[in-house]
N, CA, C and O atoms as a Tinker XYZ file with bonds, in Angstrom:
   336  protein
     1  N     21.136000  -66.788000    8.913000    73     2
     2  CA    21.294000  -66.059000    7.666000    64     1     3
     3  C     21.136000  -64.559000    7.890000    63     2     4     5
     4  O     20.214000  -64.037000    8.517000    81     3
     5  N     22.103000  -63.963000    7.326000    73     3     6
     6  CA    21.747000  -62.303000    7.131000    64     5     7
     7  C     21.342000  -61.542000    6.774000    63     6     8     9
     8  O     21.972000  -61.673000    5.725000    81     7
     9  N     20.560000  -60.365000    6.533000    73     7    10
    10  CA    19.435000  -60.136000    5.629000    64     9    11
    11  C     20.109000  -58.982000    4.889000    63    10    12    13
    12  O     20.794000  -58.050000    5.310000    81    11
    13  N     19.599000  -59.417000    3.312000    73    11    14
    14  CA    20.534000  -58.255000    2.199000    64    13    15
    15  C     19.743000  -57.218000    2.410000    63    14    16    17
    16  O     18.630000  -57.278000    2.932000    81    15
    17  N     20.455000  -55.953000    1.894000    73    15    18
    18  CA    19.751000  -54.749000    2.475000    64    17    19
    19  C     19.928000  -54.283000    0.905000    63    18    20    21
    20  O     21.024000  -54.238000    0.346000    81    19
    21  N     18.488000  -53.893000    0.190000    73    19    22
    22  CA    18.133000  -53.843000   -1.137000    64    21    23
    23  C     18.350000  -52.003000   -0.921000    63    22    24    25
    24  O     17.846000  -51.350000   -0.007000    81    23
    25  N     19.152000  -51.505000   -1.936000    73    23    26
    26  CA    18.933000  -50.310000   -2.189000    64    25    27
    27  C     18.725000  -49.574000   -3.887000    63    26    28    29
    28  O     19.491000  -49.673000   -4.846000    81    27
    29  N     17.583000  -48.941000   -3.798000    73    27    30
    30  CA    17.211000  -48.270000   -4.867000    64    29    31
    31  C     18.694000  -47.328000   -5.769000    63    30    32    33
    32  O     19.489000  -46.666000   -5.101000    81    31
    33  N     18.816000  -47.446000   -7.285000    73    31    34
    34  CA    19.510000  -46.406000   -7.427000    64    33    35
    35  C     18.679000  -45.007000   -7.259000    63    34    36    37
    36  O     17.472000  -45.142000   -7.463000    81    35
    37  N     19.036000  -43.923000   -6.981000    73    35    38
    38  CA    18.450000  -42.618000   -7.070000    64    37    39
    39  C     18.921000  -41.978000   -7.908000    63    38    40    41
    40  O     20.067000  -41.529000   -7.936000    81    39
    41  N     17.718000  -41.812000   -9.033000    73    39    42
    42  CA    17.771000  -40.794000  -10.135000    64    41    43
    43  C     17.505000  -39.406000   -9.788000    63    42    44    45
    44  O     16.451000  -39.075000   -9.246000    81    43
    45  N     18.750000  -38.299000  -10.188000    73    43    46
    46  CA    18.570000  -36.729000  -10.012000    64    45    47
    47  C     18.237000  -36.335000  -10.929000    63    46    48    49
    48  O     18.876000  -36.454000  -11.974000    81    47
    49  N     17.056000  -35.702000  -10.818000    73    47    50
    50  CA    16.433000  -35.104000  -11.550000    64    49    51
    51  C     17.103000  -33.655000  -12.116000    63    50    52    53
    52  O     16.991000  -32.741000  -11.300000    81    51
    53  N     17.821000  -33.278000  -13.453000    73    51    54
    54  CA    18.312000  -32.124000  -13.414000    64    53    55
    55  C     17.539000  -31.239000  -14.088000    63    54    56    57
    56  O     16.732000  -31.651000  -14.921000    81    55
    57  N     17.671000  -30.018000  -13.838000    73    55    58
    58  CA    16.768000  -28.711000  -14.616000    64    57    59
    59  C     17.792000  -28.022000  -15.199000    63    58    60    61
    60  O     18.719000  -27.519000  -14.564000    81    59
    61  N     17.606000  -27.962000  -16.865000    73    59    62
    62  CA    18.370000  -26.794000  -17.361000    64    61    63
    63  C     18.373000  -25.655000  -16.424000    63    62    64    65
    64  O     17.351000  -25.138000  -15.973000    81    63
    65  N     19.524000  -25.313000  -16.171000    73    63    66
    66  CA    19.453000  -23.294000  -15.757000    64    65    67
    67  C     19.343000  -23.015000  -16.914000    63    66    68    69
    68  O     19.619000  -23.826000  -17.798000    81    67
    69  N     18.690000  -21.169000  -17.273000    73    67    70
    70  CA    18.270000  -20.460000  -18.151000    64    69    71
    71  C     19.240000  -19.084000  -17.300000    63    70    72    73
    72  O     18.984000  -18.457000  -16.272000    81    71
    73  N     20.271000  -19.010000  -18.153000    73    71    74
    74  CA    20.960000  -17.431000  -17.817000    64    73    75
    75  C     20.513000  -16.632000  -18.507000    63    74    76    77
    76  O     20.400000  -16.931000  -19.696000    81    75
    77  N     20.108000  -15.391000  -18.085000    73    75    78
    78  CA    19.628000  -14.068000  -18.262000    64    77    79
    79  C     20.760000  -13.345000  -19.632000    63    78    80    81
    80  O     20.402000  -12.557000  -20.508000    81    79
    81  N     22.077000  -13.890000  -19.439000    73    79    82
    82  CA    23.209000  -13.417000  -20.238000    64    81    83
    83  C     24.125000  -13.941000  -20.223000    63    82    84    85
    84  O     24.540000  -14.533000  -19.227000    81    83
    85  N     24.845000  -13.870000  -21.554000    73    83    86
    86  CA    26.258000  -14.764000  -21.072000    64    85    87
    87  C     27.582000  -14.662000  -20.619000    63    86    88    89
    88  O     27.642000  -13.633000  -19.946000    81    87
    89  N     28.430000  -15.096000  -20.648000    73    87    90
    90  CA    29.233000  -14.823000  -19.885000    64    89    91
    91  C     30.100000  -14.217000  -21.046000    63    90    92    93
    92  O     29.833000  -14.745000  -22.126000    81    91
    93  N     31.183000  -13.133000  -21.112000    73    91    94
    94  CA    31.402000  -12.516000  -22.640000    64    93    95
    95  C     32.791000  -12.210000  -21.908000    63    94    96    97
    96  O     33.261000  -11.103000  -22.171000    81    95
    97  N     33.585000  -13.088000  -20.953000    73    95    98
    98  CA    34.932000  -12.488000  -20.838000    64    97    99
    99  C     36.122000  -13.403000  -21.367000    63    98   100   101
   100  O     37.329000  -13.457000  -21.132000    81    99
   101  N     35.420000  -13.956000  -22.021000    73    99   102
   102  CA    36.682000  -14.810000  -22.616000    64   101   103
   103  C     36.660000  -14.587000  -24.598000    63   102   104   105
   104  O     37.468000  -15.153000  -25.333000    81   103
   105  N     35.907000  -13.956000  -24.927000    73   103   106
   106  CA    35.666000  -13.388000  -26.161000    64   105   107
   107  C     34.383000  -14.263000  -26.676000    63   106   108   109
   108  O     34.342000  -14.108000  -27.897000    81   107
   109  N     33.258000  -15.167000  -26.228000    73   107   110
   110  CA    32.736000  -15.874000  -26.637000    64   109   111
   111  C     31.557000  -15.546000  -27.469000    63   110   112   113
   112  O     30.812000  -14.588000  -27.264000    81   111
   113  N     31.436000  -16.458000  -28.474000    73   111   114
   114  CA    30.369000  -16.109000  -29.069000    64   113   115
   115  C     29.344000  -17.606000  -29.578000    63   114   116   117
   116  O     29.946000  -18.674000  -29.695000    81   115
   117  N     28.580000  -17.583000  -29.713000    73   115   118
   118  CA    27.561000  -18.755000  -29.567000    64   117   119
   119  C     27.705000  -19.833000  -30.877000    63   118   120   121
   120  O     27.574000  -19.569000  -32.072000    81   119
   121  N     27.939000  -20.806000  -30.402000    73   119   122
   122  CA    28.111000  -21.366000  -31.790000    64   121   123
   123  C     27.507000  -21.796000  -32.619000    63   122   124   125
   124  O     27.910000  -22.752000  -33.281000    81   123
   125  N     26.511000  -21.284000  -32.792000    73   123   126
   126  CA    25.023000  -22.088000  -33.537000    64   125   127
   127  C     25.229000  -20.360000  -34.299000    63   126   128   129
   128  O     25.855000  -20.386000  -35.359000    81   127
   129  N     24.933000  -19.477000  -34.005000    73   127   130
   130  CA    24.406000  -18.410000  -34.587000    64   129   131
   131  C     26.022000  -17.419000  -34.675000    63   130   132   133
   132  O     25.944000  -16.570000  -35.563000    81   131
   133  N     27.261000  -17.411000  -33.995000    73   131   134
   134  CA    28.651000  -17.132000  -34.240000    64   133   135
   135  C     27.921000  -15.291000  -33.922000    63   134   136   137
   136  O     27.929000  -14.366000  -34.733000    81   135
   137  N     27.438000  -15.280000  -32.680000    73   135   138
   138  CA    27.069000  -13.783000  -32.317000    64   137   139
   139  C     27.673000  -13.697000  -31.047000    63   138   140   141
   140  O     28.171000  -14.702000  -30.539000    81   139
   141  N     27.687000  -12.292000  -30.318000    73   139   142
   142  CA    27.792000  -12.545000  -29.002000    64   141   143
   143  C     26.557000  -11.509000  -27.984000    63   142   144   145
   144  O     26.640000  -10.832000  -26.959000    81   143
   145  N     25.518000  -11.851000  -28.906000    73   143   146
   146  CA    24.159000  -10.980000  -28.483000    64   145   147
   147  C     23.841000  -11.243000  -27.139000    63   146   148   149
   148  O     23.952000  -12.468000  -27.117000    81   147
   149  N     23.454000  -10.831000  -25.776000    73   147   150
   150  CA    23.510000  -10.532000  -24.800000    64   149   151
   151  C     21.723000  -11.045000  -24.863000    63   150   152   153
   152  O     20.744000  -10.355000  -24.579000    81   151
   153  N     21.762000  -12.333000  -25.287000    73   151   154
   154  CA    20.465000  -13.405000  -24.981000    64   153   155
   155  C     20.364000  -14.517000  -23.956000    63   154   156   157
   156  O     21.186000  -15.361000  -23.602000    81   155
   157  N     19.359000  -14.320000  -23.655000    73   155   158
   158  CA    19.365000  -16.078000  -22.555000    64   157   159
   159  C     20.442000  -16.865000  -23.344000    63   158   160   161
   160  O     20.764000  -16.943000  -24.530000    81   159
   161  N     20.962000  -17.549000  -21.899000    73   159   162
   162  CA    22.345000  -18.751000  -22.255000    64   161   163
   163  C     21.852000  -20.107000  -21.385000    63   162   164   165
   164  O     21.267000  -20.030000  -20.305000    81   163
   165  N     22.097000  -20.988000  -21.862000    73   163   166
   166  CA    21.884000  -22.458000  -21.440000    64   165   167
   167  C     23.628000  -23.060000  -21.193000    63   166   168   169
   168  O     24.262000  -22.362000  -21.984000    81   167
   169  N     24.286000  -23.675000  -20.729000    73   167   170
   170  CA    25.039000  -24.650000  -20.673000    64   169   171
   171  C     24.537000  -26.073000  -21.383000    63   170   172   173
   172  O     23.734000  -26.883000  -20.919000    81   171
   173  N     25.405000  -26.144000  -22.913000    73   171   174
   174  CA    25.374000  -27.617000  -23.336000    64   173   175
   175  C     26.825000  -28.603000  -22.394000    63   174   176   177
   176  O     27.935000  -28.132000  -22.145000    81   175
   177  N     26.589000  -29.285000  -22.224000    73   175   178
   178  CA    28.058000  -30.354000  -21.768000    64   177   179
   179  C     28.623000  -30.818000  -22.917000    63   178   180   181
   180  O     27.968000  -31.236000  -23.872000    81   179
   181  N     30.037000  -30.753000  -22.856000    73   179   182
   182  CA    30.890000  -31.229000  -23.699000    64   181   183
   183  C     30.863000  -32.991000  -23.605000    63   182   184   185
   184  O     30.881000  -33.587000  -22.528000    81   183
   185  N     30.828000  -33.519000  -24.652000    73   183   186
   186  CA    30.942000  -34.580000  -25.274000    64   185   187
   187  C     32.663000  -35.219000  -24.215000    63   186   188   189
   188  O     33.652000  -34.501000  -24.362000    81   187
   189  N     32.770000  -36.139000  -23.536000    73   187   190
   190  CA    34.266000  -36.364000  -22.794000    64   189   191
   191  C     34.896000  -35.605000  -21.866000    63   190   192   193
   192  O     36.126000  -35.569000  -21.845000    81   191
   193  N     34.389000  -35.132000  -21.273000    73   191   194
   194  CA    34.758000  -34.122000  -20.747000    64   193   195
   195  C     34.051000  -34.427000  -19.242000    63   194   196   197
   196  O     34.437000  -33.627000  -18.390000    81   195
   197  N     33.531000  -34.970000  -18.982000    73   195   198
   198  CA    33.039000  -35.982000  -17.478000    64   197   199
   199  C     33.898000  -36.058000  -16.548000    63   198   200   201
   200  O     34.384000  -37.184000  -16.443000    81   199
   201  N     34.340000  -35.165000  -15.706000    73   199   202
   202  CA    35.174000  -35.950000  -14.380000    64   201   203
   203  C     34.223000  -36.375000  -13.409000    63   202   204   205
   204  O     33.308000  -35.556000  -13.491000    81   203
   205  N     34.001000  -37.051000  -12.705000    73   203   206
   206  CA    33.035000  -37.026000  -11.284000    64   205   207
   207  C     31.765000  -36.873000  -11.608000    63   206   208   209
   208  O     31.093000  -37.526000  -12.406000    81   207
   209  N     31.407000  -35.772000  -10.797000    73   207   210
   210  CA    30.434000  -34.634000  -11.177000    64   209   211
   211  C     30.514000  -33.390000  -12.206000    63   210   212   213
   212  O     29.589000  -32.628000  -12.491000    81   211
   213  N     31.687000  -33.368000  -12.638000    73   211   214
   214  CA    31.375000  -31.788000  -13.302000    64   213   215
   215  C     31.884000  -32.298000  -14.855000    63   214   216   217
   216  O     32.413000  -33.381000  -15.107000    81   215
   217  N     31.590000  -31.267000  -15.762000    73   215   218
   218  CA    31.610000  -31.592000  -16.914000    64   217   219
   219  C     31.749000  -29.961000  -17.506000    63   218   220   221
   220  O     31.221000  -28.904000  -17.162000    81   219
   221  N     32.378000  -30.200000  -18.185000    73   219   222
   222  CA    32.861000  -28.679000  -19.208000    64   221   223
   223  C     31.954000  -28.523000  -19.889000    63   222   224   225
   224  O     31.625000  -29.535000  -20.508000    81   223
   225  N     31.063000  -27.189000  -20.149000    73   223   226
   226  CA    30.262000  -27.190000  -20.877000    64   225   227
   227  C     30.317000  -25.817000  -21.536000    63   226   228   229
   228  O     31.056000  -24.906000  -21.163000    81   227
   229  N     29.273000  -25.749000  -22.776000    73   227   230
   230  CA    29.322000  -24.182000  -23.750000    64   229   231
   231  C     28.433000  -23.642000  -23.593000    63   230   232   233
   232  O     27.411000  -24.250000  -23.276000    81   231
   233  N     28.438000  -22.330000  -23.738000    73   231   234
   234  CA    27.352000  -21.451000  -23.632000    64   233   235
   235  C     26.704000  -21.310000  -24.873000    63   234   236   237
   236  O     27.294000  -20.764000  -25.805000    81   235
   237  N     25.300000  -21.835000  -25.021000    73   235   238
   238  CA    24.343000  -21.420000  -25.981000    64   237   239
   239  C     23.011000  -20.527000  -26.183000    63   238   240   241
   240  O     21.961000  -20.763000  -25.585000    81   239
   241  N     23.169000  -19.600000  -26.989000    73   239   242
   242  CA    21.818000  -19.026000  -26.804000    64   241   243
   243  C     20.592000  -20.186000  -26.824000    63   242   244   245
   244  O     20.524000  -21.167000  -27.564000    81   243
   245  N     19.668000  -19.774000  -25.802000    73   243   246
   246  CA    18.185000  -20.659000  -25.912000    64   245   247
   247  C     17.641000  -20.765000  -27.136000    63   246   248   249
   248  O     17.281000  -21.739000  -27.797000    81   247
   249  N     17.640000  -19.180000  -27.401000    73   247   250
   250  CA    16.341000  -19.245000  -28.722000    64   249   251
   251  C     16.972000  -19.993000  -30.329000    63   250   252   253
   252  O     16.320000  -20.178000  -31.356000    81   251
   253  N     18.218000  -20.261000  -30.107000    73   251   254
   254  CA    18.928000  -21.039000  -31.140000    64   253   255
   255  C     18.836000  -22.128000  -31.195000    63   254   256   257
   256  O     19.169000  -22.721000  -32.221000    81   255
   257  N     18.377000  -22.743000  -30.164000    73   255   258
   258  CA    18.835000  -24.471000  -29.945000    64   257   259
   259  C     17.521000  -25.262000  -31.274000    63   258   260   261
   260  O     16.425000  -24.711000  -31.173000    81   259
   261  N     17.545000  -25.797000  -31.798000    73   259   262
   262  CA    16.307000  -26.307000  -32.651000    64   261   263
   263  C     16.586000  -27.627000  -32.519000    63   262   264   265
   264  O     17.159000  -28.171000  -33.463000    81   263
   265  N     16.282000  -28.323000  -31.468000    73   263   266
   266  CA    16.778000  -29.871000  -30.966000    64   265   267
   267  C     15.954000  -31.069000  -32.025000    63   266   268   269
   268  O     14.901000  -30.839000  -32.619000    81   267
   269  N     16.615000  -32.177000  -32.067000    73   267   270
   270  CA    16.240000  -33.407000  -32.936000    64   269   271
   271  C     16.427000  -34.162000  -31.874000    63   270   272   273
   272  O     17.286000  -33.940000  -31.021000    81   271
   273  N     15.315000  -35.473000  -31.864000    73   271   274
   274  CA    15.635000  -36.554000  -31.008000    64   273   275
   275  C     15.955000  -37.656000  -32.208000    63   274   276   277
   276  O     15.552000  -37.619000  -33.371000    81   275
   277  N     16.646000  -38.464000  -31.689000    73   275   278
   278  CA    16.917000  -39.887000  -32.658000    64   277   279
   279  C     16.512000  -40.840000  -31.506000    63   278   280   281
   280  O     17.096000  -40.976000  -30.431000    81   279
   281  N     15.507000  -41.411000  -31.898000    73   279   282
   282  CA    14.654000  -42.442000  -30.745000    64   281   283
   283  C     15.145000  -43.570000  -30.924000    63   282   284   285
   284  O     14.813000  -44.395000  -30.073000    81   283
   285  N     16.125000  -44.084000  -32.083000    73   283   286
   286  CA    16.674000  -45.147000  -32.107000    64   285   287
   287  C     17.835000  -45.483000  -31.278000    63   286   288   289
   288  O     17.991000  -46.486000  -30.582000    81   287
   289  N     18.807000  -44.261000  -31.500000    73   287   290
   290  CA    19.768000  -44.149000  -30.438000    64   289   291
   291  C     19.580000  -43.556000  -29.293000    63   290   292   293
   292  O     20.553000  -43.485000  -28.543000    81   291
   293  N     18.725000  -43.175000  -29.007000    73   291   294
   294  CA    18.568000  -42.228000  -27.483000    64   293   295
   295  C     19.091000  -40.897000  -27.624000    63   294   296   297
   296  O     19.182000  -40.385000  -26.508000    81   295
   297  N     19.432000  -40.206000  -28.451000    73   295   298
   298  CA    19.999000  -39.373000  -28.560000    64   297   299
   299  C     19.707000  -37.984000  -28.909000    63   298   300   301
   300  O     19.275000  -37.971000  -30.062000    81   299
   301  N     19.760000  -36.723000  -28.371000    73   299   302
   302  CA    18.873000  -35.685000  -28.483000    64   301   303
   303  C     20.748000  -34.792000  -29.055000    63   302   304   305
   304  O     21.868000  -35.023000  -28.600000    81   303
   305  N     20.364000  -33.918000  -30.040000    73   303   306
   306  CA    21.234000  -33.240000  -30.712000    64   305   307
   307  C     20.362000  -32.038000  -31.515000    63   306   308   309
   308  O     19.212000  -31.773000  -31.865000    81   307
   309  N     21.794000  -31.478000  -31.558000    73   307   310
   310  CA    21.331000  -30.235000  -33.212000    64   309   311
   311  C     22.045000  -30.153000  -34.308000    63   310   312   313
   312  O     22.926000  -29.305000  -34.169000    81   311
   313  N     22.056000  -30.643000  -35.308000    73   311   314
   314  CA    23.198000  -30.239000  -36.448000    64   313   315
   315  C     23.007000  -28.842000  -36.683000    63   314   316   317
   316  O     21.921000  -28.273000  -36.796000    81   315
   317  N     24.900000  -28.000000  -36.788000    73   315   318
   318  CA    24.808000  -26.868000  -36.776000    64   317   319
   319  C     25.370000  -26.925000  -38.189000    63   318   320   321
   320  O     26.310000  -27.596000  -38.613000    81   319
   321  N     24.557000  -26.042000  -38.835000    73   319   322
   322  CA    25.449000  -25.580000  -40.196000    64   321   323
   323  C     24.808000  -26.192000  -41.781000    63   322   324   325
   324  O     25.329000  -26.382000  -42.880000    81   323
   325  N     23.341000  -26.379000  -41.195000    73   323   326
   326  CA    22.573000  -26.792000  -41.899000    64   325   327
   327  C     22.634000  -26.561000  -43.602000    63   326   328   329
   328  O     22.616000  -27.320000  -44.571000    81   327
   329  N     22.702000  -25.321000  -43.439000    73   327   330
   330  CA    22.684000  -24.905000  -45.528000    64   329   331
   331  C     24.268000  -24.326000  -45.936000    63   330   332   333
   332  O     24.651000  -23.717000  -46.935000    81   331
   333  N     25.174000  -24.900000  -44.429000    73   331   334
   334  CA    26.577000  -24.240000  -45.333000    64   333   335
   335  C     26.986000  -25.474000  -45.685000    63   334   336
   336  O     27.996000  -25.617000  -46.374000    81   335
């Protein structure tokens, strides 16, 4: 008999990057707050947008993000546009 060779999956651990500024050459402006104030930027990932490894993502100011978890679904979000 041959012996199965058991392998662990390996979970990567990822760390938000925190940009110093954003990137402002494509006319962008943040979509939570619709500014283009020259604040720390985070990368959110786009929703479908998954090839492989890489994933399209938006630039958000940090100090905007006001995150909700939904523990039922697993799901961490922000609704934008709260009182319009």
């Amino acid at each position: 008999m041959g012996k199965t060779k058991v392998t662990k999956k390996r979970s990567v651990k990822r760390k938000m990057r925190v940009f110093k500024k954003p990137n402002l050459s494509s006319g962008w402006k943040c979509p939570i707050c619709k500014t283009d104030e020259e604040k720390e930027v985070v990368l959110i990932g786009i929703t479908g947008t998954r090839m492989g490894y890489n994933i399209e993502a938006e630039q958000v100011h940090l100090g905007c993000l006001d995150l909700l978890f939904d523990k039922q679904r697993g799901l961490i979000y922000q609704k934008i546009g709260w009182g319009e």
